[in-house]
N, C-alpha and C positions, 0 to 999 in steps of 0.2 A: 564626553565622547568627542572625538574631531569628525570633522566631515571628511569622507573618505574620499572625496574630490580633492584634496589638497594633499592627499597623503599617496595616490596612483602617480606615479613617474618612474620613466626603467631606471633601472637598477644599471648601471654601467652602460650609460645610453649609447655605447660607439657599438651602432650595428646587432643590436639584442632583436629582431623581429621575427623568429623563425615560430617560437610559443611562448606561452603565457610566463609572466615573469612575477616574484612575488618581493617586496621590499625587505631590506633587511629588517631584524629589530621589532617588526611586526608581529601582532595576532589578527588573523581574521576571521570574522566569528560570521559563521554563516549559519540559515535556518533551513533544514533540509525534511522531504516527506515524500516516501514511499508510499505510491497504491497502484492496490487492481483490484480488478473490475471481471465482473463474469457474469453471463447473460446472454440470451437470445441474439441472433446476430444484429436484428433490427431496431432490438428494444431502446430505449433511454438510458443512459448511463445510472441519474436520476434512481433507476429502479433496482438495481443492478446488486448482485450481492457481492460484499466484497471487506476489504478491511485497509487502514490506512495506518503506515508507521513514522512517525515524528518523532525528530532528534532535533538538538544543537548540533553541530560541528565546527571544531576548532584547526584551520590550515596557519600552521606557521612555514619559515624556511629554515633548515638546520644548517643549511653548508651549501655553498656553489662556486665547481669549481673553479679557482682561480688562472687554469689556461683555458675555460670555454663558459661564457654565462650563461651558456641555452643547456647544462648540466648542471640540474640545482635537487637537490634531496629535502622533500619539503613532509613532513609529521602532521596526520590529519586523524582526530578523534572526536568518536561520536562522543554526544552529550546529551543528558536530560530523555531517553526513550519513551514514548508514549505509544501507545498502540488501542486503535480506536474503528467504530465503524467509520465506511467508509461514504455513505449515505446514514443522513440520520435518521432513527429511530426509537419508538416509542419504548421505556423504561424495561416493558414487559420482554420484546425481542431486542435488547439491547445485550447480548453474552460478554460483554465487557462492565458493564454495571457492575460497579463495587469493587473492582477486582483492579488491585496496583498491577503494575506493568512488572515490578518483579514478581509476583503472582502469576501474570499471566504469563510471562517468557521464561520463567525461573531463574532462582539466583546464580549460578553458574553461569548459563548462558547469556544473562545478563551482564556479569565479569567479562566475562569475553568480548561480548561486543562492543562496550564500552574501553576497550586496552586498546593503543591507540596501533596504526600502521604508518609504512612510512613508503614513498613512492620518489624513486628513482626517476626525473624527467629530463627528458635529451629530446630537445628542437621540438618541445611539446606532445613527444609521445611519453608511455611507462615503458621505462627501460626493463626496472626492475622492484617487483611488489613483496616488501617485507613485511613480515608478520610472526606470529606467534606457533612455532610449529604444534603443538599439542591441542591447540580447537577445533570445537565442533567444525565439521564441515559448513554447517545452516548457517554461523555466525561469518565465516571466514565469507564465504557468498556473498552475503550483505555487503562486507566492504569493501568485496570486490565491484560491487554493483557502483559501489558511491564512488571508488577509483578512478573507475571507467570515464569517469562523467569528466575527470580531469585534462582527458588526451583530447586533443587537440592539435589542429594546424590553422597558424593563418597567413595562409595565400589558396584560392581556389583552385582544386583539380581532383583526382582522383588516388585514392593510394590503397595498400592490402596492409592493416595494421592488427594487434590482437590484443582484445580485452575479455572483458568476460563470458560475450557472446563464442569468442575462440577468433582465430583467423579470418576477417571478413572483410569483401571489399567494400571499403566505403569511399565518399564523395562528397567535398568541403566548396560550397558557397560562402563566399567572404565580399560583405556588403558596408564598408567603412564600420562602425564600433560593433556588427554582427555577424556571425559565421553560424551558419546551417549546416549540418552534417546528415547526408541521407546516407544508412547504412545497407548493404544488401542481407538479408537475415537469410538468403537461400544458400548464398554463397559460404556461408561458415564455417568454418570447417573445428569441430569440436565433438566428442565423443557422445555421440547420440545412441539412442536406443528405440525400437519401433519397426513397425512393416505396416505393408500397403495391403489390399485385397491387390492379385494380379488381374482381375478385368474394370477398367478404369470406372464402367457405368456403376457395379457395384461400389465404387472406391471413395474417397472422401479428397474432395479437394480444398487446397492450401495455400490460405493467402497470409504472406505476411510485411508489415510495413515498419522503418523505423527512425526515426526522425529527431533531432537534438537539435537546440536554437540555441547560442553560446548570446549574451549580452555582455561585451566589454567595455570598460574603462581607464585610457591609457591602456597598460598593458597586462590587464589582471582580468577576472572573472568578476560580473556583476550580480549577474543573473545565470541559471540553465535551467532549461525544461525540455525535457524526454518524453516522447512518447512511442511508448511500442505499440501495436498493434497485430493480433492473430486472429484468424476467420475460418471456423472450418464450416464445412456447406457438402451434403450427402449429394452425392451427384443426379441420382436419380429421384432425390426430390429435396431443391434446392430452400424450399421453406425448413427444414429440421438442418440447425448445423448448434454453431458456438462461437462466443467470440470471448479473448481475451484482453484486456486492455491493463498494462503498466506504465502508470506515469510515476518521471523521476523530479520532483523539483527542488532546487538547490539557491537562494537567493541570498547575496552579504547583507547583514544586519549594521556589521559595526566592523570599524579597526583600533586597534587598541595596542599600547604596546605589551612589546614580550620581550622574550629572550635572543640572548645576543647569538650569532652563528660560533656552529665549532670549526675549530682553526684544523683543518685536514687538508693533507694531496689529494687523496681518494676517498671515497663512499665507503669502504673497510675501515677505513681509520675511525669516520664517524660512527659507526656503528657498534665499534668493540666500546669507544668511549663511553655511548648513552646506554646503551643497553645487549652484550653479547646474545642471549636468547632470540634476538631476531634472525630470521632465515629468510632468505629468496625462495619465491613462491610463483608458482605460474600465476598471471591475470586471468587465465580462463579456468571458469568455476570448475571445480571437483566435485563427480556427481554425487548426490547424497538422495536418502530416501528414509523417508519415515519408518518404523516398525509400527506393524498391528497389534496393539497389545490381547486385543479381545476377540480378533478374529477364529470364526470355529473351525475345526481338524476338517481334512479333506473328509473324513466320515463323518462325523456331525454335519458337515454341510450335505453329503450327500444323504444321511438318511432322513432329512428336511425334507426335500425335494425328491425325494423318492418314491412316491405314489405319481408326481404327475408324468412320470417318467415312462408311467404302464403302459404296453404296446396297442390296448385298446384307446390312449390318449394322444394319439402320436399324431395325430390330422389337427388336434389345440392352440393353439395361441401360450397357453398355459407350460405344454412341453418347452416348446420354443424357446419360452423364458429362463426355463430350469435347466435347459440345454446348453445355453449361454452363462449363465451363472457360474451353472457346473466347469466349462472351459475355464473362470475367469482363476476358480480356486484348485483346477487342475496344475495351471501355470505354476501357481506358487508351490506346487508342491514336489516331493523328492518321487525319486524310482519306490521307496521301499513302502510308502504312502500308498503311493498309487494302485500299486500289486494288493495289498492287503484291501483296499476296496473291490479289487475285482474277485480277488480269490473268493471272498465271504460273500457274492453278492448268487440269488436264485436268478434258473437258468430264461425266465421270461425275458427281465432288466439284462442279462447280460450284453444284448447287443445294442444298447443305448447306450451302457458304458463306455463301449467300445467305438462308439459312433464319436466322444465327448473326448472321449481319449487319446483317439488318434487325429484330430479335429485340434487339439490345444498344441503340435507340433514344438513339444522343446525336446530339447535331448534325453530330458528324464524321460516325457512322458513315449516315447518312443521307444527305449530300451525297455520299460515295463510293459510294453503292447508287445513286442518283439518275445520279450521273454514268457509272456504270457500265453500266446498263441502258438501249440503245434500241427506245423502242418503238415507233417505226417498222420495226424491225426482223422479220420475224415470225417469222424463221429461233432467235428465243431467247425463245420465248411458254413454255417452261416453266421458265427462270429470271423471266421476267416474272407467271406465274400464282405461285410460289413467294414471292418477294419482296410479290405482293399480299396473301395466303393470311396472309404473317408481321404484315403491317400490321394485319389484320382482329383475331387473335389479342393485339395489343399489351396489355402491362400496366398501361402509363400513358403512352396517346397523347398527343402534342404539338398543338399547335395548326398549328405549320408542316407537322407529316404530314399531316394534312388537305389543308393548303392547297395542298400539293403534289399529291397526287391529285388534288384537284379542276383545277388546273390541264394537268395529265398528259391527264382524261379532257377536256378539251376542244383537245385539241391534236391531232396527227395518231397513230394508232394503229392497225397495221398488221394483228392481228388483231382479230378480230370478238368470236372469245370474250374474249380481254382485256380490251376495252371492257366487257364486260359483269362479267368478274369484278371489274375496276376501280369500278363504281357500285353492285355489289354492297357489295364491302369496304367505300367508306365508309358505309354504313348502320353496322356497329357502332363504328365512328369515334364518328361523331356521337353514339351511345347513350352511350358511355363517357365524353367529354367533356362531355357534360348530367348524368351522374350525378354527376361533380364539381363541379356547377357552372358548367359552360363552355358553357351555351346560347346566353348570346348574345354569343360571341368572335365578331367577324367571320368567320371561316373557317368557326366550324358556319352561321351564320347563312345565308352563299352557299349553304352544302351543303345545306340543305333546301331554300333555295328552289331552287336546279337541279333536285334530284331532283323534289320538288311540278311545277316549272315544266315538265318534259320529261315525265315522264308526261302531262300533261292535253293535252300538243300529240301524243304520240306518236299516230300510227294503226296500226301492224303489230302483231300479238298478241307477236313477239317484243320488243319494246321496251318493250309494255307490263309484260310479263313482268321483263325486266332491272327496271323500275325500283320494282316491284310487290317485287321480292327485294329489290333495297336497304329500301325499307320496312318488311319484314321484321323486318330487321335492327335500323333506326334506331327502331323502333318510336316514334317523334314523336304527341304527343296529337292533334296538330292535323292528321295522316292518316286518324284513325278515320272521319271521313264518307265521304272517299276511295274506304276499303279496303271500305265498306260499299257503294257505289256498284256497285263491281266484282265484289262479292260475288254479288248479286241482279241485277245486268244483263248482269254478264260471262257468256261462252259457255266450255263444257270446263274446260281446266287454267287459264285466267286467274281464272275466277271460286272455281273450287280453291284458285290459291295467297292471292287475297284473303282468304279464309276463315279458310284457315292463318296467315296472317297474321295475323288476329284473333286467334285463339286464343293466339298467344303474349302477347299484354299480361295484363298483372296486371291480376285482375276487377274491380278499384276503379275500372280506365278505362270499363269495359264499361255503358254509360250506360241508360237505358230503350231509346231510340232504337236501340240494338246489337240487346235481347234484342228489341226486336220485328221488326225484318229479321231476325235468325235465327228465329225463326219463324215467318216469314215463307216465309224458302226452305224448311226442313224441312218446314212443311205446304205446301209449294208452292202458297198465295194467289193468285199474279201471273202465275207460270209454271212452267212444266217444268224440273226439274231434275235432277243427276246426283246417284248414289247418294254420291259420293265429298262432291259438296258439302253432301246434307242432314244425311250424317252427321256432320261436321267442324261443321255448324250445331248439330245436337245436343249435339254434346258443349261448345259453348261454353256452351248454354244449361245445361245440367246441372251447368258447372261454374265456374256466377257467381251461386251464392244463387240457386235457379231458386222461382218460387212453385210454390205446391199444384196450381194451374190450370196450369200451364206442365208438370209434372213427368205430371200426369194427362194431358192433351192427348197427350203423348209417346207413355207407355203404350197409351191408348185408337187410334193410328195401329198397333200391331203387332196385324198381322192384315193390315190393307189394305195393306201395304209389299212389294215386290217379294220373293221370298222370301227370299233370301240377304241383304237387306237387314232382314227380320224376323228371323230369326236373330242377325243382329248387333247389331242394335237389344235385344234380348232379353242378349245377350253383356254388352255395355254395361252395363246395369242390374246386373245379379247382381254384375258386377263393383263397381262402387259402392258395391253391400251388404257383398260378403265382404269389399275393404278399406277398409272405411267412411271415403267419403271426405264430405268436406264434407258433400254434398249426400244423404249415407244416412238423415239421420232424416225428409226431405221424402219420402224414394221410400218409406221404412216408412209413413209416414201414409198415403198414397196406395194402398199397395197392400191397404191394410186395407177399402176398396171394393172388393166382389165384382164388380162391372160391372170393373171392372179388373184386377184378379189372377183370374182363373178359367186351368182347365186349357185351353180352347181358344186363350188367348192366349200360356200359358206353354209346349205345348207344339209348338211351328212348328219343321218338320226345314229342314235348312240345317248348312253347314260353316263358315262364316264364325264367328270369335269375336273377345273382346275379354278380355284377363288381364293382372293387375298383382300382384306379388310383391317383395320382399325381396332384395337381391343380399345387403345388411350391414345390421345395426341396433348401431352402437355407441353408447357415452354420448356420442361428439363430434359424428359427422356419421352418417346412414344411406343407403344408398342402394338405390333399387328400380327395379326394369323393366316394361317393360310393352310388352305382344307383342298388334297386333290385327290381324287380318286379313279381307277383305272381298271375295267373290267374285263373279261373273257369273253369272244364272240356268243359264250352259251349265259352271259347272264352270271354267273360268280366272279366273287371279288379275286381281282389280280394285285394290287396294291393299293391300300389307304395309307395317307400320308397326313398327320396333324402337324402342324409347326407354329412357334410362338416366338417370332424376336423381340427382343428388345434393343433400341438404338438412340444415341444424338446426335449432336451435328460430327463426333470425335470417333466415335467406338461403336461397334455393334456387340451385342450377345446373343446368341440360341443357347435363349431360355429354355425349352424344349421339342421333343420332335417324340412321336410316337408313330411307327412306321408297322402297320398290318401286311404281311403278304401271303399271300396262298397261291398255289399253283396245281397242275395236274389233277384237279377236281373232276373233270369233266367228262368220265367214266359212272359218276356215281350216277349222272340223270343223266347216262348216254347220250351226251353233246359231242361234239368234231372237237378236237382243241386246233386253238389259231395257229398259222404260217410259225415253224421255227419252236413249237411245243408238244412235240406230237411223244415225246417218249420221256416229259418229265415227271420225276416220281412226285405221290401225293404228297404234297406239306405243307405245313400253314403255322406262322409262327411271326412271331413280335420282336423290333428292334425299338431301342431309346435313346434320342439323346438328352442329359437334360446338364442346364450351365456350361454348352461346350464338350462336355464331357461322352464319349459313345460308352454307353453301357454294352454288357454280353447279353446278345438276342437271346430270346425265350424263347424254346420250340411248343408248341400245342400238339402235333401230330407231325412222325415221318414215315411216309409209306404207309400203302393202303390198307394192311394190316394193323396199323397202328391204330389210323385211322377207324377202321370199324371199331377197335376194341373201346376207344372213346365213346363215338356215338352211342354207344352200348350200355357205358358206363359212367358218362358223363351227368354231372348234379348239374350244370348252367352257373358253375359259381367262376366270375372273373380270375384271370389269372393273375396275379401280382408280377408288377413288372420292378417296382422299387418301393422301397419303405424304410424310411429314415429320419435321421436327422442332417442337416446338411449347412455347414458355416457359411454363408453367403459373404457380407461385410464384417473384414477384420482389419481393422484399423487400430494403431496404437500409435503416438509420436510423445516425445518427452521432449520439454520447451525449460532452456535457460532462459529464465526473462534476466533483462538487462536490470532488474532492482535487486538481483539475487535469489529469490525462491525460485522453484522448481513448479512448472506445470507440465500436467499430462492432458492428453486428449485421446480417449479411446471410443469406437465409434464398432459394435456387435451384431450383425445380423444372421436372426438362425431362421433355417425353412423347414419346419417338419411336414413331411409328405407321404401320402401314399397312390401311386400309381397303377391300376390294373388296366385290365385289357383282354378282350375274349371275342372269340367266333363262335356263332354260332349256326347251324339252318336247320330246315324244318324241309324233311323229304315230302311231307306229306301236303304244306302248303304253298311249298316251292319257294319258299324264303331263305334268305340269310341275312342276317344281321352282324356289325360288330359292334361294340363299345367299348370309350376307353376311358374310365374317370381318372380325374384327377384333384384329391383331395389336399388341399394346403394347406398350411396355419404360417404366416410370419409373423416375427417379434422383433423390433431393434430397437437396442439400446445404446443409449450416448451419455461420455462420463467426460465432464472437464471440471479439472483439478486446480486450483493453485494452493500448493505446501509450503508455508514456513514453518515449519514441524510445531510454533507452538500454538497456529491457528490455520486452518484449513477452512477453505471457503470453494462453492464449485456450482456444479449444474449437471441435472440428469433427466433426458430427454427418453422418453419410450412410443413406440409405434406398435400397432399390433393388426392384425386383421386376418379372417378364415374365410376362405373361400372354396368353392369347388366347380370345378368345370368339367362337361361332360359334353363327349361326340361321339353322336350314334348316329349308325346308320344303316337303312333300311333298306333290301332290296327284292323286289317280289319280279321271280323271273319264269309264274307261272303262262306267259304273254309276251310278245316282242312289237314294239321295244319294250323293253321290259323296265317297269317303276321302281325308281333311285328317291330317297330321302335321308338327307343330309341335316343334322342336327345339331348345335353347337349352342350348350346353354351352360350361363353363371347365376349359380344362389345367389340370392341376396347375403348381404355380408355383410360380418360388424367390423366396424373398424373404431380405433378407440389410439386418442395421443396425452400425454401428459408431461407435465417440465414440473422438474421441483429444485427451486433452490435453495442454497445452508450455507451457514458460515457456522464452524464448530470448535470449543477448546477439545483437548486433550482429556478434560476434566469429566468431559459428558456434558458440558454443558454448551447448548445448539437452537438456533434458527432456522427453521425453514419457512418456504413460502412455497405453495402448489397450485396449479390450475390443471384442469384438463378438459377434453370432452369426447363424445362416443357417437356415433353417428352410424345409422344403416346405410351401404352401399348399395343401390337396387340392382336387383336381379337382370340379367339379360338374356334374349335368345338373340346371337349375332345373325347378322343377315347375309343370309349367301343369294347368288343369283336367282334371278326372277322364275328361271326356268323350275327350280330345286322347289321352290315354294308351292308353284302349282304341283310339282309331283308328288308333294306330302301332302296335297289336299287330296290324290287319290288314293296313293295309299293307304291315309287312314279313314279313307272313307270307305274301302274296298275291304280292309281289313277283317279279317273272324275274330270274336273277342275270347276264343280259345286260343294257346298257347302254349299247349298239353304236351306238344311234339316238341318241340325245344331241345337242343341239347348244350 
């Protein structure tokens, strides 16, 4: 062998410096190894499951041409294949044991990868990658991986070049015999596949790093080492992620001679001579994908998982699981699949199909829901409310889902509530395809203007209402005058839910024009209003940068305010203060004026309050609650209010909201009713939000008729507000690694829940109570992949935990002031996480490694103000342990 120091010198030294240059006459035999790496994002490589592939490789120069030397056509062929763990291991889990590398790659794709390519280099990029047109994709990958490795520039800056990653900008450090290339892997632009959950806290974030170090010699390649690096990390709890790691190393062994260059003008002429069968080929990999040989039929898997699916399991951990699974094998399947699992399924299962069904959002599985569901039909309004319920909930709506809805809802439809849960859902349609961008797809484009269009013609309060929720929902900038219109002119609950409506856009919408109609209604200027509206006015103003004047005003009204209304109003504020929110250093200035904070304003008796606390404060996400409640001068509930966010330093969610209101009560136990409610009819009935989403309010009773026939008839059994299953995290992304295999990373979170909620009072002990449970079960699961179709190696992460939370409350208004008890309690919960990792043939023959562990979460009762605590120590010390009268 000669020492390859004496054999580096350029080839036609006048001016060759742009790339790497390879001597005539030459062979250079280099020793090349593919690996990755899969494992915990923190863990040791050391531990890591994974697999490593080793070759020879043979770079000669075929031809260069004779008007430019930085245009050289040089033939590069793997040699010698090995494929081995990539951390070593004991005999027993070693899946490569005994088994040749044609064995384990097969003989074919063996031929293949071993047929040599040839690469086209101009001023050291790949011009142009020739190959074998008729092979495997998985083979052709590979050498585009080791291709890759070839491009190069040496002089430092920046350029947009494309290899196997696809189009991406990279950035060349050149340090005398070394050049550094940091590549951007975000910027790529290559045929990818995948979606995001649309609320960022639910979503999976994405790190990715990618790094080549070139050692040269004279003006050839000595050395190269690659390393890519991928990090996925669940937002909302940044300990469960994945990380991928692919390193490329490529080192000269030896130079040796070879054969002499072909005498050609162009790169055609060389190429008809050594071998016609070659073709130009893009650099950037062609995607490819395993087939499941063994995987079971969409009905075989479902009739697996079929029991846990039963609607008395559906608050489980266990659902959850089967809920997700079920989506994953929904995916892969056709329309005519999917129909035949529904048709043949009993009517209990039905709407958990339909939950999974319309939840897996592909084209198939949408035309089979579509075709499945009539909604003329009204005998199936809760597979029809179900499948709408899942559309609202989606993690990355389509444009044809829209358009199908909107279609739907102008067609004929057989219930009434349908229709209305139908124009409801698409409100967050439309929000979610505007927050990507998708404003003005035709499909949202209709859907506003229907919703705009139909509200402004409707006349009946119920229609107003329907279309006043989807706007809710859609939260559209261009509704804000609208919602303000109805705000201040609407009557009762219309002019309530416009309110409400407001209050959910982000304060940046909230224009001057906003905060002067809300205070507008709060100091009722124009007209008489209801306490449920000035105070939902308040709170918007208080909580959009309210000025000094605006903040004082507020203050200097408690006194004049209905009392339970001062009270509340009073609740409000303190609250503010103790969990400082925004708007707490404007109410400290203000209160430092004695006309304003004095004890005759601070001290106003009333039961009504307002508290926000703490569920979790961790370093990822935190989440708090917040419990207000607001009563009638005679002692009945005027609105309870539950709400749960969740937020980090980036994003908020309303997780959920359980909203109690009743009104016009105060006839039953001949009470006054307050200033502005003297003629409103009896009713009392539930709204929800939950994941952003506003469900269709539940009525309990309308009008006084109604009303008796209830209490009459009433069992005391809660009334169900939702009950499902519901996709929370749906993450999927498909990764070209720079060695050539294919990785996925899919990341599933499902919630099964069930929500009720009821009124109740006792004429005879002057009580009323409400409650609202909420039973949950989460599961997520996490799958990362790397495929060389003839060894698959990965990692799978599961979460799981059942909880349930409950707020009751208590009000005995046989006495004035009358005693409030406020309730807010979590079971103890199991919570249970495990990781298992595999490297597996094709053969069946497989590795894994698992840990886990299961832990009870304790129980709690959150802590609301001091006041509340002392008033359930009278309540339940006052209380009769009869209960007889309930309804």
């Amino acid at each position: 062998l000669v020492n390859p120091k004496t054999l580096f010198v350029f080839a036609f030294q006048t001016g060759h410096t742009t790339g790497p240059s390879l001597n005539n006459d030459k062979l250079y035999k280099f020793a090349y190894s593919a690996e990755v790496y899969v494992d915990r994002v923190k863990a040791p490589l050391q531990k890591s499951a994974g697999y490593r592939i080793s070759s020879g490789v043979d770079v000669s120069l075929l031809w260069r041409n004779p008007d430019n030397d930085d245009d050289q056509l040089v033939k590069i062929a793997i040699k010698d294949v090995q494929v081995e763990n990539v951390n070593e291991r004991p005999a027993a889990k070693n899946i490569f044991k005994g088994k040749s590398t044609e064995k384990i790659i097969g003989k074919e794709y063996l031929e293949a990868l071993q047929r040599p390519i040839l690469l086209e280099l101009v001023r050291g990029k790949v011009k142009t990658f020739y190959s074998y047109q008729n092979e495997p994709g998985f083979t052709q990958n590979i050498k585009r991986g080791l291709a890759s490795l070839f491009q190069l520039q040496l002089h430092s800056g920046s350029t947009r070049e494309v290899d196997i990653s696809g189009k991406c900008n990279a950035t060349y450090h050149v340090r005398q015999d070394q050049v550094t290339k940091i590549k951007d892997l975000d910027s790529c632009e290559i045929e990818k596949q995948g979606f995001t959950s649309h609320n960022p806290i639910l979503d999976v974030g994405r790190k990715a790093t990618s790094a080549t170090i070139y050692v040269l010699e004279d003006s050839f390649i000595k050395s190269i080492k690659a390393e890519e690096n991928y990090v996925f990390l669940l937002n909302f709890r940044r300990k469960t992620g994945a990380k991928i790691v692919s390193k490329q190393r490529l080192e000269l062994k030896s130079v040796q001679a070879g054969l002499g260059l072909i005498a050609a003008k162009q790169v055609s002429g060389v190429i008809k001579t050594l071998d016609p069968s070659y073709v130009a080929m893009p650099l950037e990999a062609e995607p490819v994908k395993s087939e499941c040989k063994k995987c079971p039929s969409l009905s075989e898997h479902w009739q697996s998982i079929r029991e846990q699916m039963h609607p008395e399991k559906l608050s489980k951990a266990e659902a959850a699981k089967s809920f997700l699974s079920f989506i994953q094998s929904i995916r892969k399947a056709t329309k005519e699949e999917i129909l035949q699992v529904i048709r043949s399924e009993k009517k209990e299962f039905l709407p958990q199909i339909v939950d999974a069904v319309t939840s897996a959002q592909t084209p198939e599985s949408l035309e089979a829901i579509l075709e499945f569901l009539d909604f003329k039909d009204a005998s199936t309004s809760i597979l029809q409310e179900r499948f709408l319920y899942a559309c609202g909930f989606a993690s990355h709506p389509s444009e044809t889902l829209l358009k199908s809805l909107t279609e739907k809802f102008k067609g004929d439809i057989a219930n009434e509530e349908i229709r209305e849960t139908l124009v409801i859902v698409m409100g967050p349609l439309i929000r979610k395809l505007c927050d990507r961008g998708g404003c003005k797809l035709p499909a949202v484009v209709e859907a506003r203007r229907l919703i705009l269009n139909r509200l402004e013609q409707a006349k009946k309060d119920d229609k107003v209402q329907m279309y006043l929720l989807a706007l809710k929902n859609a939260l559209l900038p261009e509704a804000i005058p609208v919602l303000l219109k109805y705000s201040e002119s609407g009557e009762g609950p219309i002019s309530s839910l416009a309110a409400t409506a407001l209050q959910r856009y982000d304060p940046s919408f909230l224009t001057k024009e906003v905060k002067e109609t809300m205070n507008r209604i709060y100091h009722q200027n124009r007209k008489v209003h209801e306490k449920t509206v000035r105070t939902t006015a308040a709170a918007i103003i208080l909580n959009s940068n309210p000025s000094y004047m605006e903040v004082k005003n507020i203050l200097l009204s408690i006194g004049e305010l209905p009392m339970e209304m001062n009270k509340y109003m009073l609740s409000m504020i303190q609250d503010i203060l103790h969990f400082e929110m925004p708007s707490s250093k404007t109410v400290r200035r203000v209160l430092k004026d004695m006309r304003v904070h004095n004890y005759d304003r601070f001290s106003k008796m009333g039961s009504s309050s307002a508290y926000s606390g703490y569920i979790t404060r961790g370093p990822d996400v935190s989440s708090t609650y917040s419990l207000d409640i607001l009563y009638s001068g005679s002692g009945i509930l005027r609105r309870s209010n539950m709400n749960i966010h969740i937020f980090d330093r980036n994003a908020e969610l309303h997780a959920s909201q359980v909203v109690i209101e009743a009104q016009g009560l105060e006839s039953i136990i001949a009470a006054t009713p307050d200033e502005g409610e003297e003629n409103l009819d009896s009713f009392a009935g539930m709204s929800a939000i939950l994941f952003d989403v506003q469900l269709r309010p539940v009525t309990f009773f309308q009008g006084y008729g109604d009303l008796m026939s209830k209490m009459l008839s009433a069992t005391g059994d809660p009334m169900n507000v939702v009950k499902g299953l519901v996709l929370l995290t749906d993450y999927l992304q498909e990764i070209q690694l720079q060695s050539g295999p294919t990785a996925s990373t899919q990341f599933l979170g499902g919630l099964a829940i069930d929500i009720s909620g009821g009124m109740e009072f006792s004429l005879w002990y002057r009580e009323s109570k409400t409650n609202v449970k909420n039973r949950v079960a989460v599961f997520l699961t996490g799958s990362t992949e790397v495929d060389s179709f003839f060894v698959k190696t990965g990692m799978e992460t599961t979460l799981e935990v059942e909880t349930a939370l409950d707020f009751i409350s208590t009000v005995q208004f046989s006495q004035y002031p009358f005693l409030v008890c406020m309730q807010m309690d979590r079971v103890e919960s199991p919570f249970r996480s495990s990781v298992m990792k595999y490297e597996s043939l094709p053969c069946g023959r497989r590795y894994t490694a698992r840990r886990g562990k299961a832990v009870m979460l304790a129980g709690n009762e959150y802590p609301l103000h001091q006041e509340n605590s002392n008033m359930c120590r009278k309540v339940f010390g006052a209380k009769s342990g009869s209960t007889d009268s309930w309804f």
